[in-house]
C-alpha positions in Angstrom: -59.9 -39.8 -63.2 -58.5 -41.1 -59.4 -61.1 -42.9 -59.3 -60.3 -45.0 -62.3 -56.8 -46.1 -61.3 -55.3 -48.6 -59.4 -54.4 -47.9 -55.7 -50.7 -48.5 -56.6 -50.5 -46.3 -59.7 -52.4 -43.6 -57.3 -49.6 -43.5 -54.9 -47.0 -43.2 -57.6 -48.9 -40.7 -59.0 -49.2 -38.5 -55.8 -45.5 -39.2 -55.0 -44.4 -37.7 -58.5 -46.8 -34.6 -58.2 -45.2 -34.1 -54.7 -41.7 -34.5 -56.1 -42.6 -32.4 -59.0 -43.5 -29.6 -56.6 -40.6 -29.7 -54.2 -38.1 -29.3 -56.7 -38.2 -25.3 -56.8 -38.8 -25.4 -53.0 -35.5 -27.1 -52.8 -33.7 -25.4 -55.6 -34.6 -21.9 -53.7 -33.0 -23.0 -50.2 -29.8 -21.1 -50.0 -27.0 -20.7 -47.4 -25.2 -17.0 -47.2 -21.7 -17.2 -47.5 -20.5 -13.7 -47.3 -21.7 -10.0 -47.1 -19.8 -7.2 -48.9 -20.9 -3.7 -48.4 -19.3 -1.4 -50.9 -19.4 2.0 -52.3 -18.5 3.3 -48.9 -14.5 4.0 -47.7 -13.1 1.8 -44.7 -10.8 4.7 -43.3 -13.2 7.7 -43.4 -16.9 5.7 -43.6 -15.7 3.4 -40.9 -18.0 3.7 -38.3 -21.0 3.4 -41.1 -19.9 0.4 -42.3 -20.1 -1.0 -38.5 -23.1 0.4 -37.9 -24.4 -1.3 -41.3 -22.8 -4.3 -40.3 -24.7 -4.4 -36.8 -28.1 -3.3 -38.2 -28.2 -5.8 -41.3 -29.9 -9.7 -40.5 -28.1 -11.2 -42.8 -24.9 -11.4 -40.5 -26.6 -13.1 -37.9 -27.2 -16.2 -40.5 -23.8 -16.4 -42.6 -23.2 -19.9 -42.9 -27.0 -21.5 -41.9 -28.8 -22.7 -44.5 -32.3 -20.9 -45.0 -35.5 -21.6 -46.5 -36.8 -19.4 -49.7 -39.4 -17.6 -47.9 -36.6 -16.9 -44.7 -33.8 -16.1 -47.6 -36.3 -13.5 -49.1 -37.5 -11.8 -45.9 -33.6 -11.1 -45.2 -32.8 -9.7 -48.6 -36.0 -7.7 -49.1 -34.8 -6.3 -45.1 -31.5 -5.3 -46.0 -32.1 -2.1 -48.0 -34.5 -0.9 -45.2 -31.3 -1.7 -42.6 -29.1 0.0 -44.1 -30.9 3.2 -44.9 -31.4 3.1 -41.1 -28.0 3.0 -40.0 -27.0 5.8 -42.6 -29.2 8.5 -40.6 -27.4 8.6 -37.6 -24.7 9.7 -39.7 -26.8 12.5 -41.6 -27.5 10.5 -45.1 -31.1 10.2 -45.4 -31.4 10.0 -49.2 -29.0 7.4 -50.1 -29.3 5.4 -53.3 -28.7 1.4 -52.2 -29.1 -1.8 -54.3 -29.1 -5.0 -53.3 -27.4 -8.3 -55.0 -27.5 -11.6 -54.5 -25.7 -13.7 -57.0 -25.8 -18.0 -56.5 -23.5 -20.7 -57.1 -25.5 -23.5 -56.6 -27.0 -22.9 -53.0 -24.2 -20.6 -52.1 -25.7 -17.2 -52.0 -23.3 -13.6 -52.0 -24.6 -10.7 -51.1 -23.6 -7.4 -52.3 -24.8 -4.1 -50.6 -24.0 -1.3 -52.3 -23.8 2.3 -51.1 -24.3 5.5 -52.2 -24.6 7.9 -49.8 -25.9 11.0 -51.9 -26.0 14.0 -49.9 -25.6 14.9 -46.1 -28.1 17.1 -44.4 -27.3 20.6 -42.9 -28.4 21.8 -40.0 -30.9 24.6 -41.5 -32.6 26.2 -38.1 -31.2 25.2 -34.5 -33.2 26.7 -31.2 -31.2 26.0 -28.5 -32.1 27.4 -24.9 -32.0 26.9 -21.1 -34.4 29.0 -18.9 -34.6 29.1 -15.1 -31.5 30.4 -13.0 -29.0 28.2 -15.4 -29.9 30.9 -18.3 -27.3 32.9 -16.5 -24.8 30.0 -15.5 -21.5 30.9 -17.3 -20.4 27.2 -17.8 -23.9 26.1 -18.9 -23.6 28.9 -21.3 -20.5 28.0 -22.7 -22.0 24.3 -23.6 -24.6 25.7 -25.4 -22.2 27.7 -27.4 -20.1 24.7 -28.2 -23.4 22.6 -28.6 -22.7 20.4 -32.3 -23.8 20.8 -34.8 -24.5 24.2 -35.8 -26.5 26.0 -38.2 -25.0 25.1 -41.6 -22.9 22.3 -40.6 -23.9 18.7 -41.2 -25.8 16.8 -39.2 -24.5 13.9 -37.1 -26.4 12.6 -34.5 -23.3 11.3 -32.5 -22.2 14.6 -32.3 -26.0 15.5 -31.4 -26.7 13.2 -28.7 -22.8 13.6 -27.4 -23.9 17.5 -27.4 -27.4 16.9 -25.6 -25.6 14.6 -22.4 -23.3 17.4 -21.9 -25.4 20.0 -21.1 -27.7 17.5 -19.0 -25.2 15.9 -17.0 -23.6 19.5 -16.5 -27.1 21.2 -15.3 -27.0 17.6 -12.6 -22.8 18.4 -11.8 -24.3 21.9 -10.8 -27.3 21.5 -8.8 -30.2 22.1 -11.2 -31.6 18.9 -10.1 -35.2 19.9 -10.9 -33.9 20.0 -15.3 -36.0 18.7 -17.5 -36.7 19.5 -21.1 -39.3 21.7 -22.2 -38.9 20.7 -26.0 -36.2 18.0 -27.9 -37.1 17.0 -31.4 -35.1 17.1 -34.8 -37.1 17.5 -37.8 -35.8 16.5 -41.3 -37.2 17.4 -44.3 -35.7 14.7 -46.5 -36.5 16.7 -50.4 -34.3 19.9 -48.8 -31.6 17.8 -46.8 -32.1 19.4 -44.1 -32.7 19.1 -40.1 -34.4 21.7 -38.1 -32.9 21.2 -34.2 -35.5 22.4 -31.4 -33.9 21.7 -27.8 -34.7 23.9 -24.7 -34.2 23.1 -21.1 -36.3 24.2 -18.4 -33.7 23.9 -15.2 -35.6 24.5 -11.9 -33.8 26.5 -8.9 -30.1 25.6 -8.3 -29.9 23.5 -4.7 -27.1 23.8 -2.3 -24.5 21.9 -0.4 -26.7 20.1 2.7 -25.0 18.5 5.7 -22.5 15.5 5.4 -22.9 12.2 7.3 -20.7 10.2 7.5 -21.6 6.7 8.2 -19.1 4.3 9.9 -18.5 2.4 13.3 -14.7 2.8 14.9 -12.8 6.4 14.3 -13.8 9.5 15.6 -16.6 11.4 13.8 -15.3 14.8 13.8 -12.1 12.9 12.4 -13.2 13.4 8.6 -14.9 16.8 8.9 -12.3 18.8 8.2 -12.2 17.2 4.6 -15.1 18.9 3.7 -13.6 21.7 2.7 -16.7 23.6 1.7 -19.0 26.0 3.7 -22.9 24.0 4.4 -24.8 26.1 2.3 -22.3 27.1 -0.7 -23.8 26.4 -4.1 -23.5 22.5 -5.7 -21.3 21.1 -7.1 -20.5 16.9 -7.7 -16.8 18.2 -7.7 -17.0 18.9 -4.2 -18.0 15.0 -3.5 -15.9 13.5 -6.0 -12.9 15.3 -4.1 -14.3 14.0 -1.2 -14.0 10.5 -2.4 -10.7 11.1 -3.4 -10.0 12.6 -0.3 -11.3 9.0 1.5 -9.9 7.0 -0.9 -6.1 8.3 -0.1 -6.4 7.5 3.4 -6.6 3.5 2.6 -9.1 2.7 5.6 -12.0 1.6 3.7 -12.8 -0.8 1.2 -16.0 0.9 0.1 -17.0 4.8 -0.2 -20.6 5.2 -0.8 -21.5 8.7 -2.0 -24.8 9.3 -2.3 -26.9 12.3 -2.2 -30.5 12.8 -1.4 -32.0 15.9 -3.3 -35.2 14.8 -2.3 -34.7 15.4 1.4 -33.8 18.9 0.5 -35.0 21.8 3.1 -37.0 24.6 2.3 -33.6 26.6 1.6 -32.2 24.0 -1.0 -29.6 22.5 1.0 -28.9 19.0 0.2 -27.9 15.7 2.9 -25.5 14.0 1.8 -25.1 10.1 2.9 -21.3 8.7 3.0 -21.6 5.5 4.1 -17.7 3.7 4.3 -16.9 0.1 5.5 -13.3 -0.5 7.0 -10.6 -2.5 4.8 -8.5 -5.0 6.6 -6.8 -3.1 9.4 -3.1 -5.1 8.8 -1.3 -5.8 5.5 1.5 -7.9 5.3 4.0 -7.5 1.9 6.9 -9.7 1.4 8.9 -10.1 -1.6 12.1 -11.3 -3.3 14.2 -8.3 -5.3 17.5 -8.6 -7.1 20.0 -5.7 -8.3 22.8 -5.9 -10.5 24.3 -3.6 -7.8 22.3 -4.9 -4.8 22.1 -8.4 -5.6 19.7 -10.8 -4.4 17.8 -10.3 -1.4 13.9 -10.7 0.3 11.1 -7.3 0.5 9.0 -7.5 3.7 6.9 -5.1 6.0 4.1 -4.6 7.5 1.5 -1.7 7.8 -1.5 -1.3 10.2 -3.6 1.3 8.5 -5.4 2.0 11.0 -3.6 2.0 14.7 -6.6 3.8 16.9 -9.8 6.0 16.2 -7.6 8.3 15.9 -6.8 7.5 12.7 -3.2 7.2 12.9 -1.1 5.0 11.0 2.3 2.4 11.4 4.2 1.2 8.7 7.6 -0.6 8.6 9.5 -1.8 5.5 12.4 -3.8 5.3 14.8 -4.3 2.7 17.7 -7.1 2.8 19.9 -7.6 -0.4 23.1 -8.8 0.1 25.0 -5.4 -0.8 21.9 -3.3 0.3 20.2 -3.2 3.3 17.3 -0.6 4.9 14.5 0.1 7.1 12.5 2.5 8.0 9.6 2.7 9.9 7.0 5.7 10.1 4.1 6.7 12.1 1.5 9.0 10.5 -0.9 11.4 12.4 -3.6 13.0 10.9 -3.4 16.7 9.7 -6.3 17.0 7.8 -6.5 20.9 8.5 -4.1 21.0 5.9 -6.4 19.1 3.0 -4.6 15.4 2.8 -1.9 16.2 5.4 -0.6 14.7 7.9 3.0 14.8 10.1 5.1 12.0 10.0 6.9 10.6 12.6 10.2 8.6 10.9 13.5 7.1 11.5 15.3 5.0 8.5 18.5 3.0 8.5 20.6 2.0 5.1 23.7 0.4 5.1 25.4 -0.2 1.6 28.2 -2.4 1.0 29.4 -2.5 -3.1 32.5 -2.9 -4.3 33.0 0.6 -4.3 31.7 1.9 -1.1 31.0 1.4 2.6 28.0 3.8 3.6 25.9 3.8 6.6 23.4 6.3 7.7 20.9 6.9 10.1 17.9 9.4 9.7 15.1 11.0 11.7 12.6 13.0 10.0 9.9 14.9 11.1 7.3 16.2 8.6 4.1 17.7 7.4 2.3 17.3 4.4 -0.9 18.2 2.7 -2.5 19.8 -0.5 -1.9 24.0 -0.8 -4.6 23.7 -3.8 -5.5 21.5 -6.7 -2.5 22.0 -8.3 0.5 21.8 -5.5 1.3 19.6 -2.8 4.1 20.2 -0.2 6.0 18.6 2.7 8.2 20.4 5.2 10.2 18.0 7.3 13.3 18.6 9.7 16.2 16.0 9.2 19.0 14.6 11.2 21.4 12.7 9.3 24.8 10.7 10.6 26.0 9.1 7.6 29.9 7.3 7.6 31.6 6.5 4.3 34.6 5.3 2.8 35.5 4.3 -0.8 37.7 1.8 -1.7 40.8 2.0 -3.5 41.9 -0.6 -6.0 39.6 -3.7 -4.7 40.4 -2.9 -0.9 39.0 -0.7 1.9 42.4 -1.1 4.0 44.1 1.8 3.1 40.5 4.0 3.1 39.4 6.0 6.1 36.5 6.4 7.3 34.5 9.6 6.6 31.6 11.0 8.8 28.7 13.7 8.5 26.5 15.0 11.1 23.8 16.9 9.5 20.7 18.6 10.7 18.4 20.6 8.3 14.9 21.6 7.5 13.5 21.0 3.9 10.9 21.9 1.9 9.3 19.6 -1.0 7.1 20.8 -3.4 4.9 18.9 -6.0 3.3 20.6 -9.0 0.5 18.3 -11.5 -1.6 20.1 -14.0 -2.3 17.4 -16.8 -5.0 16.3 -18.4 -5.0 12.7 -17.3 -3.1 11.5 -14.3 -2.8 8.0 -15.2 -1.5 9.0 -19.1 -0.9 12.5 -19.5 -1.1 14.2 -23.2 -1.1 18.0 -22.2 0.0 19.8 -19.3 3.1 20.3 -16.9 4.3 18.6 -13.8 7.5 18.8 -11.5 8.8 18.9 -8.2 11.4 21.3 -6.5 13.1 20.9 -3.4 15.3 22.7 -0.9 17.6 22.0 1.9 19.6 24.2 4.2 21.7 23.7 7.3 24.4 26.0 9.7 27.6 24.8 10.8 27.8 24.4 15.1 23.7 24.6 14.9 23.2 20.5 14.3 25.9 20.3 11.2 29.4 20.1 10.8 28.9 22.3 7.2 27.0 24.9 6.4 25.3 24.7 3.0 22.4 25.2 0.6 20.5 22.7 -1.8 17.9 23.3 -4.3 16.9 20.9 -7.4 14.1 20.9 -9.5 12.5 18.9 -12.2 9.8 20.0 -14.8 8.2 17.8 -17.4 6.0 19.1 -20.1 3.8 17.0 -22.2 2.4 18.1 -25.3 -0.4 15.8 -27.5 0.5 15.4 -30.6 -2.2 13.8 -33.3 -5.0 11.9 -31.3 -2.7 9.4 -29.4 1.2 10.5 -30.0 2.7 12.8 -27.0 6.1 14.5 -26.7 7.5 14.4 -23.4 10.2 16.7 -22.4 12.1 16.7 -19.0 14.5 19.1 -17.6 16.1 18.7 -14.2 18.6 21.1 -12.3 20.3 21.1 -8.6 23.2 22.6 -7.2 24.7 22.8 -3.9 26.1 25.6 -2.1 28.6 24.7 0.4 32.5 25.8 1.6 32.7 22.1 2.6 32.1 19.7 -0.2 33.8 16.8 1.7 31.9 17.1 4.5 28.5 16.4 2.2 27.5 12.9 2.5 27.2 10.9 -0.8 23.1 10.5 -0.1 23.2 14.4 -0.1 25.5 14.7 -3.7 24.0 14.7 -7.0 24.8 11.7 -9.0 23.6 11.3 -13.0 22.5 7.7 -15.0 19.9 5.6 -15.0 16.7 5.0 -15.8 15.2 8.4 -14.1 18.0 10.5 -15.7 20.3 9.5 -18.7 19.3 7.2 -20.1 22.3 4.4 -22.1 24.6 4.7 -18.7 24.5 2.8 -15.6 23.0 4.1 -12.1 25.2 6.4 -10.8 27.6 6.1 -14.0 28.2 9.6 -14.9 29.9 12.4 -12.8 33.3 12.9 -10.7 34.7 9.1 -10.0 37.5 7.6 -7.8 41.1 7.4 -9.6 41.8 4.6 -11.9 41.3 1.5 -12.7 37.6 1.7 -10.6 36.9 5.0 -11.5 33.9 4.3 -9.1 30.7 7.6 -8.6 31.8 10.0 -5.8 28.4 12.2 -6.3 28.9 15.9 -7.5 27.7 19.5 -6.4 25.4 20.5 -9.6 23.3 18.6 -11.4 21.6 19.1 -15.1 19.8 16.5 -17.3 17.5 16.9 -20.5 15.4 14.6 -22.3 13.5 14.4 -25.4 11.2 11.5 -26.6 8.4 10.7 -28.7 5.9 8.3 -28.3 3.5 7.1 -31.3 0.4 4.9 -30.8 -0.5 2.2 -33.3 -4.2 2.8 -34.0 -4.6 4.7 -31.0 -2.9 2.0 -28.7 -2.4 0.4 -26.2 0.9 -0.5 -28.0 3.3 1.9 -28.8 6.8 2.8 -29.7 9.0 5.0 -28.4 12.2 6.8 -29.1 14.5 9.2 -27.2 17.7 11.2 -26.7 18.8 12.4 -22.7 21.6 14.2 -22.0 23.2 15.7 -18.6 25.8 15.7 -16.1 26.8 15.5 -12.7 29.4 18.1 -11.8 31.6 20.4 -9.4 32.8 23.0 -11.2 33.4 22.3 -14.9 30.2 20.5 -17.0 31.0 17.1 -19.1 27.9 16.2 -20.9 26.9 13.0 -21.7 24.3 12.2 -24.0 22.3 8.4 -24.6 19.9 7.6 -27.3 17.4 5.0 -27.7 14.1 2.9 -28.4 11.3 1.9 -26.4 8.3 -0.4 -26.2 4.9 1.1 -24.4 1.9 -0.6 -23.5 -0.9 0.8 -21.8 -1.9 -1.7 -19.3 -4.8 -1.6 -17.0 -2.3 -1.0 -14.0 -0.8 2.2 -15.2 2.0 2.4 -18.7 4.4 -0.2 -18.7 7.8 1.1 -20.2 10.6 -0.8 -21.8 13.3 0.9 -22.5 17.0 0.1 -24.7 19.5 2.5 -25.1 23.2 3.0 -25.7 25.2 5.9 -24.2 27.2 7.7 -27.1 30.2 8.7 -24.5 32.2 5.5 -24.0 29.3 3.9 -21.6 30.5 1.3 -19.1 27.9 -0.8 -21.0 26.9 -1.2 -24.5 23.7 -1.0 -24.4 21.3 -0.4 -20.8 18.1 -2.2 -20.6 14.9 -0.5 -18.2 11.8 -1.7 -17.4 9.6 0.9 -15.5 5.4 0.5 -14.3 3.0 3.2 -14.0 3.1 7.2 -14.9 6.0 9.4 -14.9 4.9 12.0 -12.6 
């Protein structure tokens, strides 16, 4: 028939049957506007919906326009998707549909869920032969393993379960582990999963030698921070307090831990590589600062972290406000004997000049530091203060005479941290206690006795919210309270202690009209707050009551409420405090800003 018509009507006649044929082609392009997944709950199913959401195509091409073969691939995928990323979560018979209703070449799609039953763990063999069958902490994993027998089956829980136990058989030496058997079997018509995991973990290797790599101090300098005996059973505790160990000492910019199982020797023992490359040997700081009670003034100092091969450190700060005025400089020795020790060598001058008071002192100090175990910390030091003092009366020092104070006294300080996490602690206590005694004619013109203390308890509550409670107590025994100088007395408000009252604000005070903080023999402040999480953080709110005294002989407490903002920053919590003291305050309200963890 082609052959009978005119090359001009044959064109027209191809170009209609092309036409003709497109049309459907075209009608059946489509562009997907929007996925909705329903049937599941977006508080308890939300992780499945993510998980659905990352496993289906058809979010990669919301908003591109696709062609009907394309269009039907992605829809005919989808069900097969999301049955997928229900079985991590233990729903391996769900019942899913998918819709795709059109406007025009606007496509919706419409997943719908129903999850239908979970599976239960029906049989579980769980087991670990070699020498870590009889490891107590290896055995305690595998009683907590998740899930058990009857319980669903989640393979986050699973998986979470499996690394446990495998990184704690490495953590303990078994370096040789391997599995002997891991599979999960689910019979999909019974709903349920039969668990078969055993471990087969080799002999348990020891503690090699340590060598530490470097080129300037002494080698024997950081021996005595490997605290352990050559030989004593493995443990990546042992390094990792090694590294902390390094770290604290500030002399290297990178700690390279790494052992070498296997070099081991015929009797187990590990070598141990630390390789450690020297930081910059001088820092330079300088800042400017301002206090309400200070006022303006510049930071500066210098540090050399490292003076000679020795190891021994030189640091010198200097503060210069206009009211306020310091320096101290300090020269560190190593004392590693004592884990983290070391004695310090220091002498510190502080001159203060408010509107109240005209205080100078002078200090040497002579100390030793260093860990007693994981849990405590200490610093004995012998002191010898001259302070001289005067307060003013009315707006004028005229009429005031000098006071002086030659003191000379040993002390002991004593840190306690058993929390869960350093940096944001939800559980677990910390403090610090400290005393201080001297004898009048042996260095001091008084003889007296100080102890104070300060405890802080943090309990969790929900997942992210933590109750913080802080008690803090001193008192001085003395027959000579004049003869104590004011950086010796106990003084009360602030940030640190009541909250909703100046720095120093509340305790004995000169006569009227200044009324001005002479310090005070005892000391007691306690504080309650709350802190709640939104979503789990890093924002949060706070809100808090703290109440206390500084006194001689008779107690006066004042108490401060108020509400604060937290944020959870990369460098440490950042907390911004408001609060308003509920004892005729000096100030209305008091605002604090403080960085890192309350320790």
């Amino acid at each position: 028939m082609l052959a009978c018509m005119q090359p001009s009507r044959i064109t027209l006649f191809l170009l209609s049957a092309a036409l003709f044929l497109a049309a459907p082609l075209a009608h059946a392009r489509g562009t997907i506007q929007k996925v909705e997944i329903k049937g599941l709950d977006k508080g308890d199913d939300a992780e499945m919906i993510e998980n659905i959401e990352a496993s289906l195509s058809l979010y990669d091409v919301i908003g591109k326009q696709q062609g009907e073969s394309r269009l039907e691939y992605l829809l005919s995928q989808a069900e097969s998707q999301t049955r997928k990323a229900l079985e991590p979560f233990g729903f391996y018979n769900p019942n899913i549909t998918i819709e795709s209703p059109r406007e025009g070449d606007n496509v919706r799609v419409v997943v719908r869920v129903e999850k239908g039953e979970q599976i239960r763990v029906r049989q579980e063999e769980l087991a670990i032969t070699g020498p870590a069958g009889r490891d107590r902490y290896l055995m305690e994993d595998l009683e907590a393993f998740q899930p058990k027998r009857g319980q669903p089956f989640d393979s986050v829980n699973y998986e979470a379960s499996k690394i446990t136990i495998t990184r704690r058989l490495a953590e303990r030496g078994y370096f040789d582990a391997d599995f002997t058997q891991r599979k999960v079997e689910v019979t999909r018509a019974e709903n349920a999963a039969d668990i078969f995991l055993t471990w087969d973990s080799g002999r348990r290797y020891n503690m090699g030698p340590i060598n530490f790599q470097q080129d300037y101090f002494r080698q024997d300098l950081f021996e005595p921070l490997v605290y352990w005996e050559q030989g004593s059973y493995w443990h990546e505790g042992k390094l990792d307090r090694l590294r902390e160990s390094l770290t604290k000492l500030d002399y290297f910019s990178v700690i390279d831990i790494q052992p070498h199982p296997e070099q081991a020797d015929e009797s187990g023992e590990v070598p141990v590589d630390v390789k450690l490359t020297r930081a910059k040997r001088t820092i330079y700081t300088a800042g400017l600062s301002y206090g309400s009670e200070s006022g303006a003034g510049v930071r500066g100092g210098v540090e050399r972290r490292y003076v000679n091969r020795r190891g021994h450190k030189l640091n010198t700060q200097v503060d210069y406000a206009q009211k306020r005025k310091s320096l101290i400089t300090s020269y560190r020795v190593p004392g590693f004997r004592w884990l983290d020790g070391w004695y310090t060598y220091a002498v510190s001058v502080y001159d203060e000049q408010t509107d109240y008071i005209d205080l100078r002192n002078f200090k040497l100090i002579a100390s030793r530091s260093g860990e007693i175990n994981e849990h405590w910390n200490a610093i004995v030091s012998m002191n010898a203060l001259r302070e001289r003092w005067r307060y003013s009366s009315g707006n004028q020092f005229n009429s005031a005479v000098y006071q002086y104070s030659t003191l000379v006294y040993p002390q002991l300080t004593a840190d306690y941290v058993d929390v869960d996490d350093k940096s944001f602690p939800r559980r677990g206590l910390s403090g610090n206690a400290t005393m201080r005694a001297g004898i009048e004619g042996v260095g001091s013109d008084t003889s007296f006795v100080q102890a104070d203390a300060t405890v802080r308890w943090y309990v969790p509550v929900g997942e992210s919210d933590r109750l913080i409670l802080r008690g803090q107590a001193g008192t001085t025994w003395t027959s000579d309270l004049v003869a104590m100088p004011p950086s010796l007395r106990y003084f009360a408000g602030g940030d640190r202690s009541i909250r909703g009252y100046a720095y120093r604000e509340v305790g004995p005070r000169t006569p009227a009209p200044d009324k001005f903080a002479l310090g005070a023999k005892n000391l007691v402040v306690g504080s309650a707050e709350y802190e709640h999480y939104f979503g789990g953080g890093p924002w949060g709110a706070a809100v808090f009551v703290d109440t206390g005294s500084a006194f001689d002989n008779t107690i006066d407490l004042h108490t401060g409420v108020g509400l604060g903002v937290r944020w959870k920053s990369p460098v440490g919590p950042v907390r911004i405090d408001i609060a308003h003291g509920l004892n005729s305050p000096d100030s209305q309200f008091q605002l604090y800003l403080n960085i890192g963890a309350d320790l």
